[in-house]
C-alpha positions as semicolon CSV with decimal commas, in nm:
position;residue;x (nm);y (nm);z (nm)
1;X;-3,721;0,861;-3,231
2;X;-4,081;0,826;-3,370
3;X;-4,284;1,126;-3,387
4;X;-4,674;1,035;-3,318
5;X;-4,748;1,361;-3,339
6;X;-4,630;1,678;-3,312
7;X;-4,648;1,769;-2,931
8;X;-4,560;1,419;-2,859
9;X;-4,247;1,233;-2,872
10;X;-4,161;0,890;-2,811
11;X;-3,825;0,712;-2,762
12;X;-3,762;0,331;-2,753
13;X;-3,454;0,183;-2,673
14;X;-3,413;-0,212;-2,732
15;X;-3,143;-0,405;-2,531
16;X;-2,883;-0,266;-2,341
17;X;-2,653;0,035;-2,392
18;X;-2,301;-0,060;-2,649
19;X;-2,072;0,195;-2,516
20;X;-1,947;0,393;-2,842
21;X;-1,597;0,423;-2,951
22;X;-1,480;0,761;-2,844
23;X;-1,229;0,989;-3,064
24;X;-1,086;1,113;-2,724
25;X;-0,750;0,864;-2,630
26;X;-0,793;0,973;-2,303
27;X;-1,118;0,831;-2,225
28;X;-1,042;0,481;-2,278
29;X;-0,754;0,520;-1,968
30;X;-0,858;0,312;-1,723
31;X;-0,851;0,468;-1,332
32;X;-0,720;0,336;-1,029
33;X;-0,494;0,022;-0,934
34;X;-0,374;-0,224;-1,174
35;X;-0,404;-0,628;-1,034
36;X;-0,037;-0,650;-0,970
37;X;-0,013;-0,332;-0,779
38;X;-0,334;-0,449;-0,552
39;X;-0,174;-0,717;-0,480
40;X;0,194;-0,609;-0,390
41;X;-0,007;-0,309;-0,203
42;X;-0,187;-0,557;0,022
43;X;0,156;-0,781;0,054
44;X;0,331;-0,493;0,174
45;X;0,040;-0,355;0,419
46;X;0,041;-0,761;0,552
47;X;0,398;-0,753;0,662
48;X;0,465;-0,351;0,743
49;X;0,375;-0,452;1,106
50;X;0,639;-0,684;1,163
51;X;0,915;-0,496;0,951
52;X;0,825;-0,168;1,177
53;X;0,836;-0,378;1,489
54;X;1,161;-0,548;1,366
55;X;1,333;-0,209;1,314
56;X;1,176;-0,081;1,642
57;X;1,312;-0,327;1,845
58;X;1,671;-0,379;1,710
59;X;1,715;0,035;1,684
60;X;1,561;0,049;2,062
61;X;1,829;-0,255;2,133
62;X;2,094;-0,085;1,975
63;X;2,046;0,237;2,106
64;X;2,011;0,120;2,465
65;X;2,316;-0,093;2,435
66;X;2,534;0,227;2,272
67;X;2,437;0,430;2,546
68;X;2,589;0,189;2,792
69;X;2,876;0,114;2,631
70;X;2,929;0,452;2,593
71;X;2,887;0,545;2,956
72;X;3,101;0,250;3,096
73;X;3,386;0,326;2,815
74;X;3,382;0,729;2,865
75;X;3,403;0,849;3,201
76;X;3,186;1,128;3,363
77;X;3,381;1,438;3,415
């Protein structure tokens, strides 16, 4: 800072802003997602639908089938 005079200051910056190294070890952490978890994040949202409707349908199967092999096998008292 240059003082002109004494009830005025004056500030001039040239270029941009150098981030300064900080004593702190946490702030140079970075925050949120890494690449490789982005991307195995959006694999697994891509192919959840089918792998939900794959288990739905083969548990509804299943189930349906159980229940009428269990009906024709054990007789109603």
């Amino acid at each position: 800072m240059m003082k002109i005079s004494e009830s005025t200051l004056v500030h001039t910056e040239v270029g941009p802003k150098v981030p300064t190294e900080s004593k702190d070890p946490e702030a140079t952490v970075k925050k949120g997602l890494s690449k490789k978890a982005k991307d195995n994040l959006a694999g697994y949202l891509f192919i959840s639908p089918w792998i939900i409707g794959f288990l739905g349908l083969t548990m509804g199967y299943c189930s349906v089938w159980l229940q009428v092999l269990l009906i024709t096998i054990l007789p109603q008292k």
